[in-house]
C-alpha positions as CSV (number, residue, x, y, z in Angstrom):
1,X,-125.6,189.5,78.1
2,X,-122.5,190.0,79.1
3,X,-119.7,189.9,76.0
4,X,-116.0,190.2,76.9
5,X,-113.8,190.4,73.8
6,X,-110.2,190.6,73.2
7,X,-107.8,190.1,70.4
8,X,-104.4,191.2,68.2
9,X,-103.5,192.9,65.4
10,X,-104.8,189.4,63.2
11,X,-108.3,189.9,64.6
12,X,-108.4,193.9,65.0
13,X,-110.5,194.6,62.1
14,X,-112.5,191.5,62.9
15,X,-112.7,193.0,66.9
16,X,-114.2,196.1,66.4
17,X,-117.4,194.8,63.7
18,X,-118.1,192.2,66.2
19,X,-118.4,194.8,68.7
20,X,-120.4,196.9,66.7
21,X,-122.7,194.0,65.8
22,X,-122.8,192.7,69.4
23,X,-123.9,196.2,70.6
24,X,-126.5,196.5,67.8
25,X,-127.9,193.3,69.3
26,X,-128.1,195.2,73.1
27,X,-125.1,193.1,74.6
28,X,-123.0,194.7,77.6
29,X,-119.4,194.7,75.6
30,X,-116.1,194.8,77.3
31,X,-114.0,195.5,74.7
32,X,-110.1,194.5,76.2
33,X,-108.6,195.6,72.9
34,X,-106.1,196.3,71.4
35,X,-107.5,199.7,71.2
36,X,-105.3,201.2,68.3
37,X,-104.2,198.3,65.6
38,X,-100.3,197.7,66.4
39,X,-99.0,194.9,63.6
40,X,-96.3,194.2,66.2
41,X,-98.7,193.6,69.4
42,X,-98.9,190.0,71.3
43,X,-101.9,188.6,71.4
44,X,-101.7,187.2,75.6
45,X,-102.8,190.9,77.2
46,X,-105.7,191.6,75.6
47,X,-107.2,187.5,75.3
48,X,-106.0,186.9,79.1
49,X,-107.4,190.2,80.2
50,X,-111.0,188.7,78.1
51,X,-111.1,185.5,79.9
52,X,-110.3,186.9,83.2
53,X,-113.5,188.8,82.9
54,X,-115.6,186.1,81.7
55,X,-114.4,183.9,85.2
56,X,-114.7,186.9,87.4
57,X,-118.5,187.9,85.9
58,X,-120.6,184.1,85.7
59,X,-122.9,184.4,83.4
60,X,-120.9,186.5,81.0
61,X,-119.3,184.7,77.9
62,X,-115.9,185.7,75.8
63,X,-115.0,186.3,72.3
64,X,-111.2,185.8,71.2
65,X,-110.1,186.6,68.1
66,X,-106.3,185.8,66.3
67,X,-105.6,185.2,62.8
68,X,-106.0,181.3,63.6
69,X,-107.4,181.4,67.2
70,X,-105.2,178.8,67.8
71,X,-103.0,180.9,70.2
72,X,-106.0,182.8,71.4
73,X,-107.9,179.7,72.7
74,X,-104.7,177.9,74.7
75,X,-104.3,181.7,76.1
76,X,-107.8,181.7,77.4
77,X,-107.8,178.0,78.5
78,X,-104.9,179.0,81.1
79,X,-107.6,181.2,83.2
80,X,-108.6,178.5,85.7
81,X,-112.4,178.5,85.3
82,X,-111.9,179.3,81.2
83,X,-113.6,176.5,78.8
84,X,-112.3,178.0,75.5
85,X,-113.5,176.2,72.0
86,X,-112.1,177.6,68.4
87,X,-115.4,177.3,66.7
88,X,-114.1,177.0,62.4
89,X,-118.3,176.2,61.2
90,X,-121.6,176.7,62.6
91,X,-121.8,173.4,64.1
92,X,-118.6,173.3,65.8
93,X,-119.9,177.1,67.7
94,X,-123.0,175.8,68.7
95,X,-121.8,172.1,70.1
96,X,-118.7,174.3,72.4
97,X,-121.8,175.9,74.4
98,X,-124.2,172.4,74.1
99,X,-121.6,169.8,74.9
100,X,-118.6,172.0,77.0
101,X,-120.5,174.8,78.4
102,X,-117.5,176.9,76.5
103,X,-117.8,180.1,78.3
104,X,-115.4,181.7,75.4
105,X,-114.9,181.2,71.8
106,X,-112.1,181.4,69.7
107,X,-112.0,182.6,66.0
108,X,-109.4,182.9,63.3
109,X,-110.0,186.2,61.5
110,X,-108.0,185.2,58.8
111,X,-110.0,181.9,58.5
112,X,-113.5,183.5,57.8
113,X,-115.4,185.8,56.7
114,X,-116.8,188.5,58.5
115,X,-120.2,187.1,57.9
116,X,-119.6,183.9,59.7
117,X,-118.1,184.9,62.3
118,X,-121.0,187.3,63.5
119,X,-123.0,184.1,62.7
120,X,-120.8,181.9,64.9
121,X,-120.9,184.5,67.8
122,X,-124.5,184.6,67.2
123,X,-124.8,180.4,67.8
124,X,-122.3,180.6,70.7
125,X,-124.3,183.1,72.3
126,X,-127.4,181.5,72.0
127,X,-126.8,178.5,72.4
128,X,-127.5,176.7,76.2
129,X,-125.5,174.0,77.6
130,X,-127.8,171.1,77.5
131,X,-126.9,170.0,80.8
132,X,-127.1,166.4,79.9
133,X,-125.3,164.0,82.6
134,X,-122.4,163.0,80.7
135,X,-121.9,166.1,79.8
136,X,-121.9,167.2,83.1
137,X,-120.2,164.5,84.2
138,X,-116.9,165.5,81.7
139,X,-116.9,169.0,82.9
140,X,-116.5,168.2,86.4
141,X,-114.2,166.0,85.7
142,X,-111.8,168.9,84.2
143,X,-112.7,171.0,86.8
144,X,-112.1,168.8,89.2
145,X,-108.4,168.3,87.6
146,X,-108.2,172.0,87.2
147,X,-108.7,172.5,91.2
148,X,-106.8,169.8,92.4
149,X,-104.2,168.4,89.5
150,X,-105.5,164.9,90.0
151,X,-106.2,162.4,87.1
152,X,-109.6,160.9,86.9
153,X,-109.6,157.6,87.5
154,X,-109.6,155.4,84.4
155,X,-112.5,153.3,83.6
């Protein structure tokens, strides 16, 4: 698969073992940096530069990486076609791809472990939407807004 990642200086260290993981595990990595760690650098760049790849390449998914992922995720979730979840546990990783069809993820590097992020990555990536109706149903509806900046209609 297809693994765009980008992050800041918070997630540098945290960058660069995921990549070497993912590529250990015979992903296609696009690494969008930083490249060289800079404890000044903005996070938009590299995360925007992440998620445009992932909506330009279907198919592919994204890994974002901040020192909460707060900031990382609303950066990705501004690339129209970008469904970006900050996965904290296990569950919360797996249920972005099977409920939202996330196509990135967003982790706080100074949140977790190394460990359990690879492990969060791991359930993102290998999780499938489930493609259930109101599922579906809920995604359109966003998409929908996303294309054409209308409400849905209430219930």
């Amino acid at each position: 698969m297809r693994v765009y990642i980008g992050s800041d200086h918070a997630g540098y260290e945290l960058k660069n073992h995921l990549v070497t993981w993912l590529k250990e595990q015979h992903h296609e990595v696009i690494d969008c940096g930083p490249a060289h760690f800079d404890p000044e650098d903005d996070y938009p760049p590299f995360v925007l530069r992440a998620a445009v790849g992932v909506a330009e390449n279907p198919g592919s998914l994204g890994v974002v990486i901040g020192g909460s992922g707060n900031g990382e995720q609303i950066a990705a979730n501004k690339v129209p076609g970008i469904r970006a979840a900050l996965a904290w546990n296990e569950d919360t990783a797996k249920l972005a791809r099977e409920h939202n069809d996330a196509n990135v993820i967003s982790i706080g590097a100074r949140q977790h472990l190394p460990e359990q992020t690879v492990r969060f990555v791991e359930l993102f990536l290998a999780t499938p939407f489930s493609g259930a109706e109101r599922h579906a149903r809920r995604i359109a509806m966003l998409a929908d807004y996303e294309t054409d900046g209308e409400l849905p209609p209430l219930p």
